[in-house]
VEXDREN-2710 file (C-alpha; in Angstrom, 1 decimal):
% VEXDREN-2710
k/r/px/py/pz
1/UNK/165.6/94.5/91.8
2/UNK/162.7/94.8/89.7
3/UNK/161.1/92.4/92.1
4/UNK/161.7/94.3/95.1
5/UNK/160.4/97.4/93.9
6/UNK/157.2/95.7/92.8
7/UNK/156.9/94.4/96.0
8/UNK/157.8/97.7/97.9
9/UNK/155.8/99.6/96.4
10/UNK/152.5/100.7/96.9
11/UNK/150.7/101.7/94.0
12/UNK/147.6/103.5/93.7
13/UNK/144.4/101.9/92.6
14/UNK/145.0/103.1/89.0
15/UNK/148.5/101.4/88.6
16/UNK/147.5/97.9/88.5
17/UNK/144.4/97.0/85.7
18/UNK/142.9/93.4/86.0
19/UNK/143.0/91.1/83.1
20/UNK/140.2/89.5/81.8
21/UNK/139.8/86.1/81.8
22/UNK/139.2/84.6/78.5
23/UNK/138.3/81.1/77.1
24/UNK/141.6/80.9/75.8
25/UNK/143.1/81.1/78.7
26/UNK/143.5/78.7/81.9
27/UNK/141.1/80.0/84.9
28/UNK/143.3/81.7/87.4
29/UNK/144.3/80.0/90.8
30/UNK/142.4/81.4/93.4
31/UNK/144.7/83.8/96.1
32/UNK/143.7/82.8/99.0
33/UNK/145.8/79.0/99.2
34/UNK/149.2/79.2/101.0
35/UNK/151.2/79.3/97.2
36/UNK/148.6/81.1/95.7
37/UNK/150.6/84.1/95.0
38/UNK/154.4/82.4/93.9
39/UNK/155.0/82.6/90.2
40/UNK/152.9/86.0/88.9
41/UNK/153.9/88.2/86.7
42/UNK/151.4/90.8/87.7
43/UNK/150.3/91.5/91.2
44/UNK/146.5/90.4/90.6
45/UNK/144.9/91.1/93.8
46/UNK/141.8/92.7/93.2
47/UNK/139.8/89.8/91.7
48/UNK/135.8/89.4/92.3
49/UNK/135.7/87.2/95.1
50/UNK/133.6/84.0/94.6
51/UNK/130.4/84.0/96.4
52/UNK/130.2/82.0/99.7
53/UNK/128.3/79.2/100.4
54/UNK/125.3/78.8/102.6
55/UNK/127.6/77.0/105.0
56/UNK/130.3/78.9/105.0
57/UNK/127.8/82.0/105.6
58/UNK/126.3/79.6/108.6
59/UNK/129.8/79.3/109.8
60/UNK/130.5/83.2/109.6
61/UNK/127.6/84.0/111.3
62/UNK/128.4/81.8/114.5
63/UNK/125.4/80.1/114.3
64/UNK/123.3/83.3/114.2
65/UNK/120.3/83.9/111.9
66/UNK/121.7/85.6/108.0
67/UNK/119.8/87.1/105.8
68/UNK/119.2/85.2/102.4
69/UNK/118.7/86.8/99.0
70/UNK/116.5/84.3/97.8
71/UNK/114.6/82.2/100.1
72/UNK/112.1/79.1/99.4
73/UNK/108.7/79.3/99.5
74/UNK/107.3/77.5/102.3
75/UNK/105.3/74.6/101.1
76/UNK/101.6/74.2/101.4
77/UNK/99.6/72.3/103.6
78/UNK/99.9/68.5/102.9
79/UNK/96.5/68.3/102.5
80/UNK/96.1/70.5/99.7
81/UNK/99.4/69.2/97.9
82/UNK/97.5/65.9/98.0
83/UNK/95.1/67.4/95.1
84/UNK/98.6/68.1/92.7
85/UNK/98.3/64.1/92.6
86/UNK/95.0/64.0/91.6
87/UNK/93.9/64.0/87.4
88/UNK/92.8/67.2/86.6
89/UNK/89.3/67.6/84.9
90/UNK/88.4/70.7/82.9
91/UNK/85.6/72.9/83.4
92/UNK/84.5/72.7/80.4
93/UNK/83.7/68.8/80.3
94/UNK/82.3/69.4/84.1
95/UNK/79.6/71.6/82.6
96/UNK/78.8/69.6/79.5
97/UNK/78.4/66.5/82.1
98/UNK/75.7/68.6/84.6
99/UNK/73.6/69.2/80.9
100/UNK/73.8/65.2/80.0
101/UNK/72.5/64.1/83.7
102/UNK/69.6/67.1/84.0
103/UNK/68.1/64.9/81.1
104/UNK/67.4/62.3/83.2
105/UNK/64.7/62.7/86.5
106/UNK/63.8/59.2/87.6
107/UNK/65.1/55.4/87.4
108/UNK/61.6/55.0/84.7
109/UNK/63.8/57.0/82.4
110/UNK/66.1/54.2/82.1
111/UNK/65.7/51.1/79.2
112/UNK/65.9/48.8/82.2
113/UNK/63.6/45.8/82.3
114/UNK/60.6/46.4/84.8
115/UNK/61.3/43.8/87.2
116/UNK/64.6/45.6/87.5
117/UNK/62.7/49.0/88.4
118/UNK/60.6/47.2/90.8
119/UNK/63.3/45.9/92.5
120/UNK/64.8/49.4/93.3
121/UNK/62.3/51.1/94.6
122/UNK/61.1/47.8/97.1
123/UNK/64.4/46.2/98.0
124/UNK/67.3/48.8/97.0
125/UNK/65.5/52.1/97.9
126/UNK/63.2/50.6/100.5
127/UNK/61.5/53.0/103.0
128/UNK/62.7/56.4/100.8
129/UNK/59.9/58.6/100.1
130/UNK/61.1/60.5/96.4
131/UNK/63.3/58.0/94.9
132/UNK/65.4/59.8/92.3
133/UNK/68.8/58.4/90.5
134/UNK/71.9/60.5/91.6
135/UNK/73.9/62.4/89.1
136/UNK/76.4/59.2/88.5
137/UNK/73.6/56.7/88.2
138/UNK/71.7/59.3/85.8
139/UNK/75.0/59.3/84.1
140/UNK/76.4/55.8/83.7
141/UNK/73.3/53.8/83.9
142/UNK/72.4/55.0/80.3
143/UNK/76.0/54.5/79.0
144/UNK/76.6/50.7/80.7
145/UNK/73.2/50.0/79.4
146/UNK/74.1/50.9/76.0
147/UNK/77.4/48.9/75.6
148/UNK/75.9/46.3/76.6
149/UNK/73.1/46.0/74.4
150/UNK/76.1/46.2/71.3
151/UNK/77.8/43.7/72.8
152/UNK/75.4/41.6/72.8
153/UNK/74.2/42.2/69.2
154/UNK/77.7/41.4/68.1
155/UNK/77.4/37.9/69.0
156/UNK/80.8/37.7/71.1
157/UNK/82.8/39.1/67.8
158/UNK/83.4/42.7/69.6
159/UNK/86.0/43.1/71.6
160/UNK/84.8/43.3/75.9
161/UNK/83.5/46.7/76.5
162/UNK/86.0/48.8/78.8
163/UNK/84.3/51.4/81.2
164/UNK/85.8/54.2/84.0
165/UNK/82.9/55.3/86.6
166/UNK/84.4/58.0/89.0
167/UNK/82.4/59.6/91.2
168/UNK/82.7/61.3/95.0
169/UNK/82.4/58.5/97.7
170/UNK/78.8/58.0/98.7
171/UNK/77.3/59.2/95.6
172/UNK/75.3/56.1/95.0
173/UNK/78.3/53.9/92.3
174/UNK/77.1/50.2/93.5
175/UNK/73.3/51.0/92.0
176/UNK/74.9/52.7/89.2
177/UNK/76.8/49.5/87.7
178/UNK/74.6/46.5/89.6
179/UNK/71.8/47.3/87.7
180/UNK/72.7/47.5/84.4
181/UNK/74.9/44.3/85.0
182/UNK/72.1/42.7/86.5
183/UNK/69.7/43.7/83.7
184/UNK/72.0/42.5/81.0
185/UNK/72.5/39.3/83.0
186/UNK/68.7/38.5/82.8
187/UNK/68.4/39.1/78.7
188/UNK/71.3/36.8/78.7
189/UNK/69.7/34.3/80.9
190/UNK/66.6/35.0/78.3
191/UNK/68.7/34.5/75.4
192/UNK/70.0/31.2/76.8
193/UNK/66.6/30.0/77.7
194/UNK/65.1/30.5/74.0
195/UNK/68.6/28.4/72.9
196/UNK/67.8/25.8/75.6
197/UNK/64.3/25.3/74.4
198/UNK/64.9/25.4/70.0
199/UNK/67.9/22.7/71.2
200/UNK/65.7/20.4/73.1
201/UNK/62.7/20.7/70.6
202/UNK/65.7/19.6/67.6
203/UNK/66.5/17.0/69.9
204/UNK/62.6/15.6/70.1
205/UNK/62.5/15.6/66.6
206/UNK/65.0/13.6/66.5
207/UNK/64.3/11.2/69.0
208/UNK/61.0/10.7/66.8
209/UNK/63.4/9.5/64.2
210/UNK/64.9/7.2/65.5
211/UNK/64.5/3.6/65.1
212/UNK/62.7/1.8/68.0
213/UNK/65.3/-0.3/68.1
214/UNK/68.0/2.5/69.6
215/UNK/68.1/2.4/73.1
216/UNK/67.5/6.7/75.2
217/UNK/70.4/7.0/77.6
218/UNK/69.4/7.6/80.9
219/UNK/69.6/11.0/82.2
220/UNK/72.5/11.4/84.7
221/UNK/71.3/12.6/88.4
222/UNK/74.2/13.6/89.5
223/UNK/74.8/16.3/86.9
224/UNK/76.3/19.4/88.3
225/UNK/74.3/22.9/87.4
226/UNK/75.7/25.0/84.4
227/UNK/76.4/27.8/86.9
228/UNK/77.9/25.7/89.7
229/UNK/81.3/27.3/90.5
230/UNK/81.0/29.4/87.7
231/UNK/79.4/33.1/87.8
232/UNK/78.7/35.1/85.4
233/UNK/79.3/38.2/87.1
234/UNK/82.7/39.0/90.0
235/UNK/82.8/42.2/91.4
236/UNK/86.2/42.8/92.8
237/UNK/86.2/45.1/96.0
238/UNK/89.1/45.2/98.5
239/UNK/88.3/44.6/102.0
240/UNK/85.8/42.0/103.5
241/UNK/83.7/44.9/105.2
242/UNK/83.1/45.9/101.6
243/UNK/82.4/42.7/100.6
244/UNK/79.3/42.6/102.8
245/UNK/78.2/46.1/102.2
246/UNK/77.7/45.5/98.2
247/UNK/76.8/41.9/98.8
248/UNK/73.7/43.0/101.3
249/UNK/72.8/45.3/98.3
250/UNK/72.9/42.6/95.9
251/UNK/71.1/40.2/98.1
252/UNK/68.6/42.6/98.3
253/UNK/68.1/42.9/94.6
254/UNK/68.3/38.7/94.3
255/UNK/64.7/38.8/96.3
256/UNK/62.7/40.5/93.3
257/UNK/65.1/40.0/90.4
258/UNK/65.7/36.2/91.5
259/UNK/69.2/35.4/91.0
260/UNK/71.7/34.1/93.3
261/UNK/74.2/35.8/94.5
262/UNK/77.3/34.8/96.8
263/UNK/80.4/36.7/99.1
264/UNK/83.2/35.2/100.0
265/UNK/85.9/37.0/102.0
266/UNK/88.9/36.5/104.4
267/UNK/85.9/36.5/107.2
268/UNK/84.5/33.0/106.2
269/UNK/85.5/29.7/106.9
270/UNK/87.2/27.6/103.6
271/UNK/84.2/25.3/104.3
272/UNK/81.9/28.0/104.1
273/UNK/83.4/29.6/100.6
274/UNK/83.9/25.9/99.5
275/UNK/80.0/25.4/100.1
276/UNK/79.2/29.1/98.8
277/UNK/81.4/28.6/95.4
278/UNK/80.3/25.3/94.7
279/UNK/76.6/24.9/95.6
280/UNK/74.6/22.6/93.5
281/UNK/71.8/25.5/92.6
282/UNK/74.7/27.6/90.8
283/UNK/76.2/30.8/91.6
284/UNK/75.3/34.2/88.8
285/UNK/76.9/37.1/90.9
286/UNK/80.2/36.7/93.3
287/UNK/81.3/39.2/95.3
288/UNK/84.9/38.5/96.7
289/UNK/88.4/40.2/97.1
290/UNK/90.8/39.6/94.6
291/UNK/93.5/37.6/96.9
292/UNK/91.0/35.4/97.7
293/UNK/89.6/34.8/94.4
294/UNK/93.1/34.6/93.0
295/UNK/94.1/31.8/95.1
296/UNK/90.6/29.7/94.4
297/UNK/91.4/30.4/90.3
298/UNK/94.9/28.7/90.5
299/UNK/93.5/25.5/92.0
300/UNK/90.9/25.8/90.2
301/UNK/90.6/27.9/87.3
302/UNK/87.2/26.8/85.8
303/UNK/85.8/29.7/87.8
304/UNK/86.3/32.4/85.5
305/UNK/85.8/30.8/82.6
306/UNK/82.2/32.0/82.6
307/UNK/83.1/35.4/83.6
308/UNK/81.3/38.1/81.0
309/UNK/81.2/41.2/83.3
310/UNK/84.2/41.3/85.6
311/UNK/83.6/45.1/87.9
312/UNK/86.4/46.5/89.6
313/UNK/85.4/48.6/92.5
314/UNK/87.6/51.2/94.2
315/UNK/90.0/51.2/91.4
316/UNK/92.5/53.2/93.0
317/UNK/93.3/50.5/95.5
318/UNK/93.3/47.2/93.7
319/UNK/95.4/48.5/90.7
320/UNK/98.0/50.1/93.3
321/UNK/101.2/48.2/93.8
322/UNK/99.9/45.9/96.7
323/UNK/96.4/44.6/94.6
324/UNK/97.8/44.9/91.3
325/UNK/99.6/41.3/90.6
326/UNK/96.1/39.8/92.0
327/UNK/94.1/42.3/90.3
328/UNK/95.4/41.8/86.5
329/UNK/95.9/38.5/86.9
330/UNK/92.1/38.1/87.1
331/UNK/91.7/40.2/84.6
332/UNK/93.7/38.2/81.7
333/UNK/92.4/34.7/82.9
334/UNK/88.2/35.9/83.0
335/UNK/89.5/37.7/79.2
336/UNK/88.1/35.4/77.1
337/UNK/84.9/35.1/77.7
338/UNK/84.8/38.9/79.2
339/UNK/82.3/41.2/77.5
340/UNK/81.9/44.0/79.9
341/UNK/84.7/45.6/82.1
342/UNK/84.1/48.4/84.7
343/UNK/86.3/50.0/86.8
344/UNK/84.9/51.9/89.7
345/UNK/87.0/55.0/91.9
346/UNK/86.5/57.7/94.4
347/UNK/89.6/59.3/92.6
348/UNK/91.6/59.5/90.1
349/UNK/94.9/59.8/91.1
350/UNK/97.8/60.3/88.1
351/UNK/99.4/56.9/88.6
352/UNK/95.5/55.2/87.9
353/UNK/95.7/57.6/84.7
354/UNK/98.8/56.6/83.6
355/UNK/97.8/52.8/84.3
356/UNK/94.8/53.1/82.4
357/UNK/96.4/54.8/79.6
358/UNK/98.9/52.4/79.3
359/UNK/96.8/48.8/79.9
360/UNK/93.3/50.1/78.3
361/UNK/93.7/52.9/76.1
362/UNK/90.2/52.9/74.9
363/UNK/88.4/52.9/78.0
364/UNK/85.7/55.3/77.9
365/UNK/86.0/57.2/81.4
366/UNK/82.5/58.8/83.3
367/UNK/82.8/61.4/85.3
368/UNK/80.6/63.1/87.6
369/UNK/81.0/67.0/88.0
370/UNK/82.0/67.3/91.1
371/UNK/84.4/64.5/91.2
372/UNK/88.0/65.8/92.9
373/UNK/85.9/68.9/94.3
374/UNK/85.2/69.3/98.4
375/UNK/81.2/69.1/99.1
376/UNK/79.7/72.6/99.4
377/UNK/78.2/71.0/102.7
378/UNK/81.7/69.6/104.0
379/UNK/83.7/72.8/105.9
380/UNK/87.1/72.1/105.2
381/UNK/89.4/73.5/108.2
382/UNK/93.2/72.8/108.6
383/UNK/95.0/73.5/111.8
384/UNK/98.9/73.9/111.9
385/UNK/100.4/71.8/114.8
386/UNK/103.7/73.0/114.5
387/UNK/102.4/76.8/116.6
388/UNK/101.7/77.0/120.2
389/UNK/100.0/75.4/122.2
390/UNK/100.1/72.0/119.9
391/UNK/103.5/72.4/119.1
392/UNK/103.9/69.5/117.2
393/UNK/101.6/67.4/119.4
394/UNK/99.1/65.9/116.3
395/UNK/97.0/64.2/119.2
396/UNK/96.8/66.7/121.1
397/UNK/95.8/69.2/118.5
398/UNK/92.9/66.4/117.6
399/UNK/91.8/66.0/120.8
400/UNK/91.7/70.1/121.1
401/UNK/89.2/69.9/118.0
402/UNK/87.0/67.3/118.8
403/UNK/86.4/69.0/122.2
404/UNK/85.4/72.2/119.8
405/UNK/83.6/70.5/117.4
406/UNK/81.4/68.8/120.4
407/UNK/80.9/71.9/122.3
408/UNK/79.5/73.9/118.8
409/UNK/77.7/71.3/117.8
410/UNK/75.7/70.1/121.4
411/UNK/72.2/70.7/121.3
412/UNK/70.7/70.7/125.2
413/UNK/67.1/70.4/125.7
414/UNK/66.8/71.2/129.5
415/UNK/64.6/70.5/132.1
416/UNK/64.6/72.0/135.3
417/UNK/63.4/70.6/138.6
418/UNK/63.6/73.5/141.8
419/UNK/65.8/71.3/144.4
420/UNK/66.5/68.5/142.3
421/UNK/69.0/67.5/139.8
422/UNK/69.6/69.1/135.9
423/UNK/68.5/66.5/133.2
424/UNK/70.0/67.2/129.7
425/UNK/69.1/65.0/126.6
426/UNK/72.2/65.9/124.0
427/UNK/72.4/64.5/120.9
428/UNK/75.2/62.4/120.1
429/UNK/77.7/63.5/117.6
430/UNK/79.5/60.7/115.7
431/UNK/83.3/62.0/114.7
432/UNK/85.8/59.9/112.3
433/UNK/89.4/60.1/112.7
434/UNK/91.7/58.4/110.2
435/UNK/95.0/57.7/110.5
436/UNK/97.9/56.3/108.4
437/UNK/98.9/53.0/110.2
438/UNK/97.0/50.6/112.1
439/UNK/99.0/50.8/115.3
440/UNK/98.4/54.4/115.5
441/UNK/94.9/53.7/115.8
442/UNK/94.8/52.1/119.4
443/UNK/97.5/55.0/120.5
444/UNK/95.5/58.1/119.3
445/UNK/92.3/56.2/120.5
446/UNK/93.9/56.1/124.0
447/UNK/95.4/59.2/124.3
448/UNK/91.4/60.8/123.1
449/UNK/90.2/58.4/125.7
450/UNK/92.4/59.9/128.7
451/UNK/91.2/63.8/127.4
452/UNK/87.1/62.5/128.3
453/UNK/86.6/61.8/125.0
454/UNK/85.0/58.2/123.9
455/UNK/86.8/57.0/121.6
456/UNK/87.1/52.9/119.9
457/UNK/90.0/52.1/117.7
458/UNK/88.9/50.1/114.1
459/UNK/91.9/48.3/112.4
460/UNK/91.9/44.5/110.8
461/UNK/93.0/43.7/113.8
462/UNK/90.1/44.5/115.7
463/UNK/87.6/40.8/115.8
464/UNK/85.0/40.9/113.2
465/UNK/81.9/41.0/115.5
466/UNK/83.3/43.7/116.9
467/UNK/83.4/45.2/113.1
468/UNK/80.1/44.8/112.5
469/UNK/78.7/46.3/115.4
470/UNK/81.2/49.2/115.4
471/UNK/80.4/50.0/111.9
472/UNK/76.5/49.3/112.7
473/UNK/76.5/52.6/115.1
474/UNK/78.6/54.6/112.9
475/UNK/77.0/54.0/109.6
476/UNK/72.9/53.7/111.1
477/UNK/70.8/57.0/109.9
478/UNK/69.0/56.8/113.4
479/UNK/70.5/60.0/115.7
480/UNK/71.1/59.0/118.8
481/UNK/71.1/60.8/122.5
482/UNK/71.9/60.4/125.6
483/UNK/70.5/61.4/128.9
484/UNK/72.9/62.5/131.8
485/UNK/72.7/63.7/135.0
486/UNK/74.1/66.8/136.1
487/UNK/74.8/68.1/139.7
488/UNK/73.8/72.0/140.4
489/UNK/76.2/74.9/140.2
490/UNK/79.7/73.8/142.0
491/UNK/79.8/77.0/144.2
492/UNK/76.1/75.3/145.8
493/UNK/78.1/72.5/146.4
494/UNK/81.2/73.5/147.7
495/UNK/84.6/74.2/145.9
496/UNK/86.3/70.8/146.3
497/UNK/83.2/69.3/144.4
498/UNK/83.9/67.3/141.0
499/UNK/81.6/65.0/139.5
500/UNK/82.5/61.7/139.4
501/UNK/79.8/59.6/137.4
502/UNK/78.2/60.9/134.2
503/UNK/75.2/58.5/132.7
504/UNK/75.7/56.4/135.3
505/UNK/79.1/55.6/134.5
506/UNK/82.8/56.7/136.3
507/UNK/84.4/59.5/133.5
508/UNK/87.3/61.7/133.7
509/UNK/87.1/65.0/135.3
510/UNK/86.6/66.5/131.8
511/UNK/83.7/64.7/129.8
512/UNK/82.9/65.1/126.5
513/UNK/78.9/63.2/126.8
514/UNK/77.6/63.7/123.1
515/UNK/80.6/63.1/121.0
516/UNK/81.6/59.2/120.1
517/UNK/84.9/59.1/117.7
518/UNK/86.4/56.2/115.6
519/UNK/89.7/56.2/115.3
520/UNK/90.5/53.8/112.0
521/UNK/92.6/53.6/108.8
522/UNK/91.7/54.1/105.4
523/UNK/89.5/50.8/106.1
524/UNK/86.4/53.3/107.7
525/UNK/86.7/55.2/104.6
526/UNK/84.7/53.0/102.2
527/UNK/81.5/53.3/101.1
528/UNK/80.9/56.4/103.1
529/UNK/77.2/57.9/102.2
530/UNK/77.9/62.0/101.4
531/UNK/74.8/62.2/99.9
532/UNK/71.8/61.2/102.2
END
């Protein structure tokens, strides 16, 4: 039969052609199913196979290594992906910025009122020798100042004034929008004291009017003062370290300027914010977080009614998901009487762009040149914990560079006494180590701790006396040292000799003396001065 001569055969590779498939046509079964062959009218056994999978190659290959034709690229470090999230800033507008702030050369440049100069260089600046602005101060001093001088020549008809200040941490941003805010402030309190006086000379003129038989109300002593609960300036910052850090530079300021100025955080008492908020001499400047404040303007929401300059500081942070409902609802209840709002940020990260774009499209955005760029006098290393020896060990391979960084970076003055003792005076390097969560604080300060290394963990955890003083040695300008005492050479002392005490204090076998670390979350990383 004509079917078992097709099947005995065994043509050549010429007899049989294949068929193109066309779109007409139904694809083809694939051969290689159990009936995958019944029903043909042409022996079609020379199809293209289809490629195989990656698993089915895995599976071929017995779980050996196979070669792939195209193969990822691996990704890069996750600290330099972090910059893809980052608003990018051309080159152009960097350079056009560096001409606008070589203009300016001292804080006398400014249009600030000269009280307000005074005050830098005796309270703000105290103790510094050439006082000069720094490139965001040169830069957004002049711009606040000017914004606010057309708001107020508008009478309250203009629309609030919307302002972006981005500059690298530590680059001097609390100067650069308390002054101008503070300036403005006192021509307002001028402006309201020439009203004051024209409404209480009408008033005398009218009292000489009057018949003498009208009887003068008494004057109430129990009258509340105009500012009392009611500021006329909130800056919004998001933890109550911060909270003292600007408010001790405001405080400062209040001595010459003569204003008064009040904090309130999570740290205080609700007698002492009750007492703060509502003192009878009035409060003009508030520096609180916005939870805090939040909660005080639903009970009583008075207290931003006077509001006309409402700053936001670290921007990235209290318009992210956790600050935001807090945040904006601040910022529409202070709206009416708002006439100046400034946002301040370390970074701009795409999802503050996109924020901004969508809530304030006309905010006019300052930035400094070298805002998303590394300092030229930060060295920026990264070290792969997935090779030997760390092998994925992140604490160890922290420990490891501490213990390099120390050794590098130890100064020793020595003095040596024949048949005595080694004294060495080291200077004491301060390290920072953040971390993502606030338990892995006391775990990698432990684990530095058991490699010699001194180390104190920082989370809101930790008490707050114990905040202050830890941040007091970390932040003070003062270097420190330490003196320790050093046996001779081991082999003069035998080899089963280890020292056991080390500044007069029992230590590991390996000591790291001049190196103190603080292990903390992004809570350590506020207000840290890269520029003195």
């Amino acid at each position: 039969m004509a079917a078992d001569q097709v099947s005995g055969a065994s043509p050549t590779p010429d007899t049989f052609e294949d068929v193109p498939v066309t779109k007409d046509r139904p694809e083809r079964r694939t051969t290689n199913s159990p009936f995958g062959g019944l029903n043909q009218t042409r022996a079609d056994f020379r199809r293209t196979p289809h490629s195989p999978s990656e698993a089915q190659l895995k599976r071929s290959a017995g779980g050996r290594e196979f070669d792939q034709k195209e193969k990822r690229p691996r990704e890069p470090f996750k600290a330099l992906k972090m910059q893809r999230a980052l608003s990018a800033i051309p080159y152009e507008r960097r350079n056009s910025i560096r001409q606008r702030i070589s203009e300016v050369e001292s804080f006398n440049d400014f249009n600030l009122l000269p009280i307000v100069k005074e005050a830098v260089t005796t309270q703000a600046l105290a103790g510094l020798v050439d006082v000069l602005p720094t490139p965001v101060q040169r830069l957004a001093i002049p711009a606040l100042l000017g914004a606010m001088k057309r708001t107020l020549a508008s009478d309250g008809r203009k629309e609030m004034e919307q302002t972006l200040i981005a500059a690298e941490t530590g680059s001097g941003k609390t100067l650069a929008y308390l002054l101008p805010i503070i300036d403005a402030m006192k021509r307002i309190e001028a402006i309201d004291a020439e009203e004051e006086t024209r409404r209480k000379a009408a008033e005398e003129i009218k009292k000489k009017d009057n018949t003498v038989f009208e009887l003068e109300a008494p004057p109430l002593s129990n009258a509340p003062h105009p500012t009392t609960g009611r500021p006329r300036v909130i800056v919004l910052v998001p933890t109550s370290e911060l909270v003292t850090q600007v408010g001790s530079v405001a405080k400062n300021l209040s001595h010459k300027i003569k204003f008064r100025s009040a904090l309130i955080s999570s740290a205080y008492s609700g007698k002492v914010i009750r007492n703060r908020l509502f003192t009878p001499t009035g409060v003009d400047l508030l520096v609180c977080t916005p939870h805090l404040l939040a909660s005080v303007a639903e009970s009583d929401p008075n207290i931003l009614s006077r509001v006309t300059h409402l700053v936001i500081d670290e921007a990235d942070s209290l318009l992210d998901r956790s600050f935001a409902p807090s945040t904006s609802a601040i910022i529409d209840k202070a709206t009416p009487s708002l006439r100046q709002l400034i946002l301040c940020s370390a970074t701009i990260p795409r999802s503050l762009d996109n924020f901004l774009r969508n809530r304030f499209p006309d905010m006019r955005r300052l930035v400094t040149p070298n805002l998303h760029a590394i300092p030229r006098r930060v060295q920026l290393g990264v070290v792969d914990v997935d090779k030997d020896p760390y092998r994925g060990n992140k604490n160890l391979a922290c420990a490891d560079t501490i213990w390099s960084i120390g050794k590098q970076a130890a100064e020793h003055i020595m003095t040596h006494t024949p048949g005595r003792e080694q004294t060495e005076r080291i200077d004491i390097k301060r390290i920072l180590v953040f971390v993502n969560e606030r338990e892995k604080t006391e775990e990698v300060a432990e684990f530095l701790n058991s490699k010699g290394i001194d180390s104190i963990a920082l989370n809101r955890d930790t008490p707050e006396q114990r905040h202050q003083e830890t941040l007091g040695a970390f932040t003070s300008s003062d270097p420190e040292t330490v003196e320790i005492t050093s046996p001779p050479k081991q082999e003069a002392m035998g080899p089963n000799y280890s020292p056991t005490k080390i500044a007069g204090r029992p230590v590991p076998k390996r000591h790291l003396p001049n190196t103190k670390v603080l292990v903390t979350t992004d809570l350590g990383s506020r207000g840290i001065d890269t520029l003195a």
